[in-house]
Backbone as JSON, one array per atom type, in Angstrom:
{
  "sequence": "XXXXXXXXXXXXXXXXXXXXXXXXXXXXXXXXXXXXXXXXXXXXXXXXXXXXXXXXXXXXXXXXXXXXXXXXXXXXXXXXXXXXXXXXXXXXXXXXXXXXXXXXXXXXXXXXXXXXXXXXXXXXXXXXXXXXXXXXXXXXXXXXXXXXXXXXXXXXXXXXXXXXXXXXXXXXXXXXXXXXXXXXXXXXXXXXXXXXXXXXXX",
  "N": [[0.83, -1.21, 0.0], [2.32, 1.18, 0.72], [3.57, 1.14, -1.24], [2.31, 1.83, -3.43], [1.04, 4.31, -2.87], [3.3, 6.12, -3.08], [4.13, 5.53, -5.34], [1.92, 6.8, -6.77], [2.32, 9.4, -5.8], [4.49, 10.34, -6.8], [3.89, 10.34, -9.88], [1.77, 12.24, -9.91], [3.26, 14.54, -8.71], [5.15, 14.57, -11.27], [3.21, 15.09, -13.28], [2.72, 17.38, -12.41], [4.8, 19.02, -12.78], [5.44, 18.67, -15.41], [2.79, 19.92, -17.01], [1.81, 23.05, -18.49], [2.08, 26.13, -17.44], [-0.86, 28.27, -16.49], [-0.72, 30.7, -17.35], [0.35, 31.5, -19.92], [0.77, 33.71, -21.43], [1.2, 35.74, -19.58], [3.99, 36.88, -17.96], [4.18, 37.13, -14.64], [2.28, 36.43, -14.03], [3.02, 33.47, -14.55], [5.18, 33.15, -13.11], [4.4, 33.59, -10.42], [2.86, 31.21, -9.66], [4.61, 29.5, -9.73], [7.06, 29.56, -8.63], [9.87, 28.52, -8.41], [10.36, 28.78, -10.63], [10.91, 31.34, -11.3], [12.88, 31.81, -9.61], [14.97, 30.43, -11.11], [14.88, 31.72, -13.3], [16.1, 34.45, -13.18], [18.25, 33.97, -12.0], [19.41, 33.01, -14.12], [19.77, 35.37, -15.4], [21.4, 36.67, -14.3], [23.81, 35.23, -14.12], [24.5, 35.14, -16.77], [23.79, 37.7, -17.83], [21.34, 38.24, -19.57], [18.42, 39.42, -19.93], [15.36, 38.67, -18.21], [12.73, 38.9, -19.54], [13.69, 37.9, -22.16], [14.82, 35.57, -22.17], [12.2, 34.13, -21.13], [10.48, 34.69, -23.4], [12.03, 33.18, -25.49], [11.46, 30.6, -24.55], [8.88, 30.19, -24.41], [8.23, 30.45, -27.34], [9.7, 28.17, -28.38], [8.71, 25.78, -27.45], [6.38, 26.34, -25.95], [6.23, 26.44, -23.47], [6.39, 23.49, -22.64], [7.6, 20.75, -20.88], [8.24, 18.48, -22.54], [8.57, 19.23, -25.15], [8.47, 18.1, -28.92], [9.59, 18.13, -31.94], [6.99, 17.51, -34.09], [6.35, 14.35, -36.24], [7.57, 13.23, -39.13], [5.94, 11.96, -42.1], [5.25, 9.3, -43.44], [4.57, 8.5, -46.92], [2.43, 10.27, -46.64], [0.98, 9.44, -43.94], [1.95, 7.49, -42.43], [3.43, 7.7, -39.3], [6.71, 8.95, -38.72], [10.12, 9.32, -39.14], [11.52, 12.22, -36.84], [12.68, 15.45, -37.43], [14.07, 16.78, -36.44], [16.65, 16.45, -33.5], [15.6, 18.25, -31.44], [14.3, 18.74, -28.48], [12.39, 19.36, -25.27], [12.37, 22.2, -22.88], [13.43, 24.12, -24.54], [14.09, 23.2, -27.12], [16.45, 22.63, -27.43], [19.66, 21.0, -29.63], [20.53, 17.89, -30.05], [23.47, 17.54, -30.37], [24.52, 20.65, -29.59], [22.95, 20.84, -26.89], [24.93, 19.15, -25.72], [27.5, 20.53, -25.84], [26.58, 22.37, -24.33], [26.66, 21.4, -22.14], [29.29, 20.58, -21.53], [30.83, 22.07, -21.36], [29.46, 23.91, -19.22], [30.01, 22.3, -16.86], [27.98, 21.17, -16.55], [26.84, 18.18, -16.18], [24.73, 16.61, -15.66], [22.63, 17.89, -16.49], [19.1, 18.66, -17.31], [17.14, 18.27, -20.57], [14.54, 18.45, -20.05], [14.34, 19.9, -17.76], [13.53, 22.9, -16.39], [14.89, 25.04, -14.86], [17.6, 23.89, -15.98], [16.89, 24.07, -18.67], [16.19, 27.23, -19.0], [18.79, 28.07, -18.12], [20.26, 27.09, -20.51], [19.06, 28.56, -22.53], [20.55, 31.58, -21.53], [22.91, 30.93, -21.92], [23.23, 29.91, -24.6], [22.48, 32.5, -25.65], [24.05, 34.6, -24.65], [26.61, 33.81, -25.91], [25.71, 34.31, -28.67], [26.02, 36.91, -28.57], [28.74, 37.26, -28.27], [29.67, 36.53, -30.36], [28.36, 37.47, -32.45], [28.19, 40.01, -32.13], [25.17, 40.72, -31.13], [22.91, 42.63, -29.3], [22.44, 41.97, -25.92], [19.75, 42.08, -25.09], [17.58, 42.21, -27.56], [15.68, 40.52, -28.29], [14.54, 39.62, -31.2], [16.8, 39.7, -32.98], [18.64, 38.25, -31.71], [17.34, 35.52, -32.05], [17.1, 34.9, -34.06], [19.78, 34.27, -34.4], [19.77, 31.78, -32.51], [17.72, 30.25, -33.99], [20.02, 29.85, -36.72], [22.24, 29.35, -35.94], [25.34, 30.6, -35.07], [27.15, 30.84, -37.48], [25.76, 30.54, -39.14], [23.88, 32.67, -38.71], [25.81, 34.81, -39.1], [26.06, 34.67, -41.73], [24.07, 35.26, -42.73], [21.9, 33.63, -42.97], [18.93, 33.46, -42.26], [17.96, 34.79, -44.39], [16.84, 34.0, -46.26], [14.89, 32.73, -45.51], [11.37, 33.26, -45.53], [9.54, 32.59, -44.0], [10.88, 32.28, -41.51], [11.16, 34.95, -40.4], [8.54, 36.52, -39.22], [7.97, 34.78, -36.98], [10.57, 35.17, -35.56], [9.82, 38.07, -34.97], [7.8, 37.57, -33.6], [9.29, 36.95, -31.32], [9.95, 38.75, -30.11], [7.95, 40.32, -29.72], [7.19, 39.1, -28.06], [8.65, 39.23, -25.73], [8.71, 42.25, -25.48], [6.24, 42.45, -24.28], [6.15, 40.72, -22.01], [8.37, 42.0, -20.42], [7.33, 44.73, -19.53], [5.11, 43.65, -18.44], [6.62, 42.08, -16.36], [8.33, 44.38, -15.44], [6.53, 45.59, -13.35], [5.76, 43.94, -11.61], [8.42, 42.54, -10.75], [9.31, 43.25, -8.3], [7.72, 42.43, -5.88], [8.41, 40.1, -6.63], [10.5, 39.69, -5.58], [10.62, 39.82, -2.77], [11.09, 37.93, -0.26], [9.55, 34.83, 1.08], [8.31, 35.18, 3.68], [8.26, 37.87, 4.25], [6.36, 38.69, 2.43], [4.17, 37.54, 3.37], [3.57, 38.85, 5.52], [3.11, 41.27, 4.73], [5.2, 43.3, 4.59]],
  "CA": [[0.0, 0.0, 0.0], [2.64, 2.03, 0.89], [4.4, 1.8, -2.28], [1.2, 2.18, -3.91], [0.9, 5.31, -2.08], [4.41, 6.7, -3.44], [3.91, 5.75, -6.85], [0.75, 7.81, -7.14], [2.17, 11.27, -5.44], [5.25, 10.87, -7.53], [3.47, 10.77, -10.69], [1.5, 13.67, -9.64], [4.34, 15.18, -8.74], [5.61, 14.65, -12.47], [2.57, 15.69, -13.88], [2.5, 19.14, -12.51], [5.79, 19.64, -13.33], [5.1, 18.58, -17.1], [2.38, 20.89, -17.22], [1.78, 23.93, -19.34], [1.48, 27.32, -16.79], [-2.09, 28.52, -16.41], [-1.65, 31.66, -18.17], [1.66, 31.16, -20.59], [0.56, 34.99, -21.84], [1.89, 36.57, -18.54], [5.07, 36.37, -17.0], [3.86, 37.31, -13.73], [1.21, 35.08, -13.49], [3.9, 31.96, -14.53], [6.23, 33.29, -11.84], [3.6, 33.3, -9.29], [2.13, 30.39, -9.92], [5.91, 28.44, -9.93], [7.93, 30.96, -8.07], [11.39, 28.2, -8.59], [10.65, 29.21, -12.42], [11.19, 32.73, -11.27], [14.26, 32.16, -9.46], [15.54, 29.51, -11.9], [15.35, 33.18, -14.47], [16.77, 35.04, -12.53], [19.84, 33.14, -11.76], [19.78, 33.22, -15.65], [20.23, 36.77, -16.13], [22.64, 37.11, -13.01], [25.17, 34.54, -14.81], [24.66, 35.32, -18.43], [23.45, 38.74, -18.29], [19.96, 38.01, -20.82], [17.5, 39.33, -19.13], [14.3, 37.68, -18.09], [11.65, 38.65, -20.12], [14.56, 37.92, -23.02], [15.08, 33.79, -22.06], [11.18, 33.48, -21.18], [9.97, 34.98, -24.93], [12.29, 31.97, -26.37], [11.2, 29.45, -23.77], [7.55, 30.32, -24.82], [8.14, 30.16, -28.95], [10.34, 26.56, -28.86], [8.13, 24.26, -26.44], [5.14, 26.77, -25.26], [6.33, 26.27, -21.51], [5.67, 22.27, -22.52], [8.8, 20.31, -20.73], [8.99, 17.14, -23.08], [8.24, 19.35, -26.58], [9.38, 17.57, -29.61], [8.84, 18.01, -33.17], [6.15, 16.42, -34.86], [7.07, 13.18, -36.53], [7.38, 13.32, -40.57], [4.8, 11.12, -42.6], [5.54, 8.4, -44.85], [3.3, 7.73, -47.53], [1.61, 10.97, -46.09], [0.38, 9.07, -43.03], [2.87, 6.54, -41.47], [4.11, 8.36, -38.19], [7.9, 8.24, -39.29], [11.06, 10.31, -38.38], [11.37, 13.59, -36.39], [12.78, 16.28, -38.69], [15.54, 17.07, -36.07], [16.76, 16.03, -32.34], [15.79, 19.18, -30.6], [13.16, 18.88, -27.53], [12.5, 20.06, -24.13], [11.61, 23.57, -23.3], [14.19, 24.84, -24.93], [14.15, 22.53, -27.95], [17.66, 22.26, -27.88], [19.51, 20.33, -30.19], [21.67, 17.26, -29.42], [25.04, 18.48, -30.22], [24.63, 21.59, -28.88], [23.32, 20.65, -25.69], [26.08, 18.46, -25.06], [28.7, 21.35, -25.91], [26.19, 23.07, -22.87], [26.97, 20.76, -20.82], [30.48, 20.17, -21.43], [31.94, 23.72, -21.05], [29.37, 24.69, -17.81], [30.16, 21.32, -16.19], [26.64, 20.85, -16.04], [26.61, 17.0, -16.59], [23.89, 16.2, -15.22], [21.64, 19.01, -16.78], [18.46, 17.68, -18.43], [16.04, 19.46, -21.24], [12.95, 18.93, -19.61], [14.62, 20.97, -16.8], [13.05, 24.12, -16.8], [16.3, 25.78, -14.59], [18.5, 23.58, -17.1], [16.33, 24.97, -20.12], [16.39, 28.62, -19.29], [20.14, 28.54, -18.21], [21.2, 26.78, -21.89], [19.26, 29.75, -23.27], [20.96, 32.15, -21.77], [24.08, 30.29, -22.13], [23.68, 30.18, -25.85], [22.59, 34.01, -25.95], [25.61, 34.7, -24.19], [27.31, 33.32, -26.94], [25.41, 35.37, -29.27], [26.51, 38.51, -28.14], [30.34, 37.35, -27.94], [30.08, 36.1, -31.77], [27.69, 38.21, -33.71], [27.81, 41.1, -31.58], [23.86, 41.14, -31.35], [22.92, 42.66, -27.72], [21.18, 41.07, -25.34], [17.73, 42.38, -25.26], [17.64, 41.89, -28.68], [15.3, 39.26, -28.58], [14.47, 39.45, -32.31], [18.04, 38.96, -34.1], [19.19, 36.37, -30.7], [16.14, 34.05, -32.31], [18.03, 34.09, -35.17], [20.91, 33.16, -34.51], [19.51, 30.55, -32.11], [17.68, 29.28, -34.83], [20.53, 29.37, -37.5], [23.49, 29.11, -35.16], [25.91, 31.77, -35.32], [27.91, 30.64, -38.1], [24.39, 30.97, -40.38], [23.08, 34.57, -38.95], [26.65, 35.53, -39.92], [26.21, 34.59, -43.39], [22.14, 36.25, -43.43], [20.91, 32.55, -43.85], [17.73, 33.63, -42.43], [17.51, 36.06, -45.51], [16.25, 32.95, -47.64], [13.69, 31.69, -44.81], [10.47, 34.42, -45.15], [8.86, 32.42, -42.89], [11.25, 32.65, -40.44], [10.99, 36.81, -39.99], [7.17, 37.0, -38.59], [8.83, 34.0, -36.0], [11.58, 36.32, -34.95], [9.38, 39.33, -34.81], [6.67, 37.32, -32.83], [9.29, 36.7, -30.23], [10.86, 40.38, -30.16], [7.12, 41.33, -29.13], [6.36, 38.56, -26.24], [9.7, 39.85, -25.26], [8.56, 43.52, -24.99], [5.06, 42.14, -23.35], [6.93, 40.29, -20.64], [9.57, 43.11, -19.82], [6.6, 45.58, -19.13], [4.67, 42.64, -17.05], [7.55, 42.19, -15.37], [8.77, 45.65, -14.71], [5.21, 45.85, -12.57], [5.51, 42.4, -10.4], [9.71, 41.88, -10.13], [10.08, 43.95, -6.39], [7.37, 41.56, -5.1], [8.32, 38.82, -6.72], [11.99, 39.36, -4.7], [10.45, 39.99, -1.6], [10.96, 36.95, 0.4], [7.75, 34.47, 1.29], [7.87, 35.52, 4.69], [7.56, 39.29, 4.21], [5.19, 38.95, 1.37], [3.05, 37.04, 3.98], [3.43, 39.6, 6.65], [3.02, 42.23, 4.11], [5.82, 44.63, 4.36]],
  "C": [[0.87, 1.26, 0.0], [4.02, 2.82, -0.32], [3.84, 2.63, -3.11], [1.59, 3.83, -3.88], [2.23, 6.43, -2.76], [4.41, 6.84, -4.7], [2.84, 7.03, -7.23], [1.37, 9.1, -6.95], [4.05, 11.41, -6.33], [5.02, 11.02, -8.92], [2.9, 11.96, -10.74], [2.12, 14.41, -9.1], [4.58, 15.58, -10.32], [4.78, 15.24, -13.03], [2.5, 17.23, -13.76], [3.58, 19.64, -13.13], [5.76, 19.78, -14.9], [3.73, 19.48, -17.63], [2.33, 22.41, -17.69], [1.63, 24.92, -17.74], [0.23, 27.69, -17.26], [-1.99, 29.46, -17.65], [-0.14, 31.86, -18.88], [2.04, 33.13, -21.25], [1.49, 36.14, -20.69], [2.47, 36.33, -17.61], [4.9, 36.59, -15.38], [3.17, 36.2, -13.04], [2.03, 33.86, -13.67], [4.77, 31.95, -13.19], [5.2, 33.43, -10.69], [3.01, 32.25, -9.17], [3.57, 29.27, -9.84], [7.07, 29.4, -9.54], [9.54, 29.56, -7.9], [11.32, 28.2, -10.22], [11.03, 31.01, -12.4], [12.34, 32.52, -11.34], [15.19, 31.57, -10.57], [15.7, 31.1, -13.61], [16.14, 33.83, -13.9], [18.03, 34.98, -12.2], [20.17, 33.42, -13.03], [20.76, 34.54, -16.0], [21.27, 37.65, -14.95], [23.93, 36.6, -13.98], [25.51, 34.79, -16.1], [24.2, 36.25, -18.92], [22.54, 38.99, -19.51], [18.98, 38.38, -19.55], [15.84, 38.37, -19.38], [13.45, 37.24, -19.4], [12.35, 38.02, -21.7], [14.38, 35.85, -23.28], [13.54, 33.72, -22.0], [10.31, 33.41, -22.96], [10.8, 33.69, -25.49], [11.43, 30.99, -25.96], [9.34, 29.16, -24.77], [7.3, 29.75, -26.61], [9.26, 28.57, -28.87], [9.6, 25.56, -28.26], [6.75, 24.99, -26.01], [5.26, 26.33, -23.92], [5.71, 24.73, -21.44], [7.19, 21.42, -22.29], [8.93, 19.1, -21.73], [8.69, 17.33, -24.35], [9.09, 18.47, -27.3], [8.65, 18.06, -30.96], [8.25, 17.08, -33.88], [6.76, 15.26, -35.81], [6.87, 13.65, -37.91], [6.23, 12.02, -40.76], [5.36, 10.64, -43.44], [4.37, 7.9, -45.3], [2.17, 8.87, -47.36], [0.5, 10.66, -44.48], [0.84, 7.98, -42.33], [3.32, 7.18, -40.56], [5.58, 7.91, -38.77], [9.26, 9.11, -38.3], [10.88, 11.78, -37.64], [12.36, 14.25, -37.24], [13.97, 16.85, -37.81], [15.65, 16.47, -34.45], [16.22, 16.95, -31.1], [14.38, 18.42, -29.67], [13.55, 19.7, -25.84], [12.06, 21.47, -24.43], [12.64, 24.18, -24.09], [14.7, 24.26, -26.66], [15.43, 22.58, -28.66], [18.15, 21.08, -28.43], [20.41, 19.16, -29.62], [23.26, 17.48, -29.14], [24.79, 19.8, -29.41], [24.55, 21.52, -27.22], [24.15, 19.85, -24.75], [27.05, 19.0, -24.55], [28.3, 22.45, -24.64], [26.57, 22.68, -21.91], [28.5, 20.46, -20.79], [31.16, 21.6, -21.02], [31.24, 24.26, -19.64], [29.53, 23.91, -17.23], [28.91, 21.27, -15.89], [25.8, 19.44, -16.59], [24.77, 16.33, -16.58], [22.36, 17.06, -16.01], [20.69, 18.32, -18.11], [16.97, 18.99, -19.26], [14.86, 19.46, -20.56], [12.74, 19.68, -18.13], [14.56, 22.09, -16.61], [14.22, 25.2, -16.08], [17.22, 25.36, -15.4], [18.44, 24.35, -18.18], [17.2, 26.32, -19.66], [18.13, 28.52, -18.94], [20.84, 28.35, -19.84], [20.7, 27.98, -22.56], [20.1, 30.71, -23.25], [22.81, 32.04, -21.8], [24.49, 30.57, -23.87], [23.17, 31.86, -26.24], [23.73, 35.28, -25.67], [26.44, 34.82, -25.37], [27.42, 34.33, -28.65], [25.94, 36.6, -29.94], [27.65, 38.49, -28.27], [30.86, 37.27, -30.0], [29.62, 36.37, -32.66], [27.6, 39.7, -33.21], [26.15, 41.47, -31.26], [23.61, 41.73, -29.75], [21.62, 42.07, -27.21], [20.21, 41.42, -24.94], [17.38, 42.61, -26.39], [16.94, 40.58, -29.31], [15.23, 38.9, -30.12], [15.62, 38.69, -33.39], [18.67, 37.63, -32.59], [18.09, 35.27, -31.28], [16.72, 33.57, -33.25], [18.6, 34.02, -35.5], [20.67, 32.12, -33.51], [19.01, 29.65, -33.13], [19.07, 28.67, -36.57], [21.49, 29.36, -37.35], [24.39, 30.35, -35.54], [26.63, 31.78, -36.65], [26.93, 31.2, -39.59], [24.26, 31.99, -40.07], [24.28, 35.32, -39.33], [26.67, 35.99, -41.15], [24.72, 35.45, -43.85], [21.56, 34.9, -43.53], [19.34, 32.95, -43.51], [17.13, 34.58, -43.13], [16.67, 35.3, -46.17], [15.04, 32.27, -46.79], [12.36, 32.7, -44.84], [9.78, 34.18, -43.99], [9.04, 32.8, -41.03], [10.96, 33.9, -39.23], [9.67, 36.8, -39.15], [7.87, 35.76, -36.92], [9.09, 35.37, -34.71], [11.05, 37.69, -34.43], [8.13, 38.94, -33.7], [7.65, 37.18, -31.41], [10.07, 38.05, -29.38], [9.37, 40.59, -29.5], [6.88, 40.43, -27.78], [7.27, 39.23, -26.02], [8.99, 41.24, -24.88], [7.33, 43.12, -23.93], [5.73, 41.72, -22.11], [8.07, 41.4, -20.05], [7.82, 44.09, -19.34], [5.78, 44.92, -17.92], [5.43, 42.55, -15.59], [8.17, 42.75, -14.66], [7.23, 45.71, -13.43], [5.22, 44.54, -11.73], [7.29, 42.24, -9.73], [9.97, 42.23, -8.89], [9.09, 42.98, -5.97], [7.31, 40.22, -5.22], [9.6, 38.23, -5.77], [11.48, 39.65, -3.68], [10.1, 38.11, -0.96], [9.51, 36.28, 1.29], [7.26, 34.88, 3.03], [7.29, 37.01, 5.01], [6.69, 39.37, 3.83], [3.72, 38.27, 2.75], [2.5, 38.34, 5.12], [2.68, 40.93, 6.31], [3.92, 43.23, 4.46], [7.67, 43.74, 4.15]]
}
């Protein structure tokens, strides 16, 4: 019974964690609602200088705040479930190589994609990167999308000149970006006020 008992509250455990945030629209409401997804940003933009609303606008456009995203499977025949079209998943729908080369340079062996403090740190790990090798700056959500999506070596060259699709992308995550920085300018002093003050109120 009493394994019973363990099995059950660690699945529901898992489940919440694999869960979408209530209201994915406002960073406030995610960080209140999962206040170690706050700090787990925060730490972000302490170590790798990206600010918040910067790593959550990706987090949001690669997985929709869904820890075990993957890309849809290809079709054979138009309707055989078949290959996935690349390795990336997690919230951060990083890719295999890459997040290896994450984990090998921050010693962060252990660090797994459907780790939502893992996730947001590889973002701003590879936005970091960004900034050192395309010069783009970091609140710059728009051109950091793309060179996340076409690695630095491609937004060097313009490859996302030849993608049209890409651009409305990039420009959709340049605006959550501004939405979440304004959200967030209006909640971040009480989101740092420790749970005991906040209870006490002052």
């Amino acid at each position: 019974m009493r394994l019973l008992l363990t099995s059950a509250i660690l699945l529901f455990l898992t489940a919440c964690v694999s869960t979408r945030p209530a209201n994915p629209g406002n960073v406030c409401d995610m960080f209140e609602e999962r206040r170690s997804w706050y700090r787990a940003a925060e730490r972000t933009e302490q170590r790798w200088d990206v600010p918040v609303p910067v790593t959550m606008a990706f987090i949001n456009q690669e997985s929709g705040f869904q820890a075990r995203a993957r890309p849809q499977r290809t079709r054979l025949l138009g309707f055989i479930p078949w290959t996935r079209p690349s390795t990336a998943r997690g919230y951060a729908q990083a890719l295999n190589t890459t997040w290896d080369e994450y984990r090998r340079e921050t010693g962060n062996m252990l660090a797994r994609r459907s780790n939502f403090a893992d996730a947001v740190d590889f973002v701003g790990w590879y936005n970091q990167h960004s900034y050192r090798r395309t010069d783009i700056q970091r609140d710059d959500a728009r051109n950091l999308y793309l060179a996340y999506h076409e690695g630095h070596a491609g937004y060097n060259r313009g490859t996302y000149r030849d993608k049209a699709w890409l651009m409305p992308v990039a420009e959709r995550v340049q605006q959550n970006a501004n939405r979440y920085q304004l959200q967030y300018a209006s909640c971040r002093e009480e989101l740092g006020r420790s749970w005991i003050r906040r209870v006490i109120g002052f």
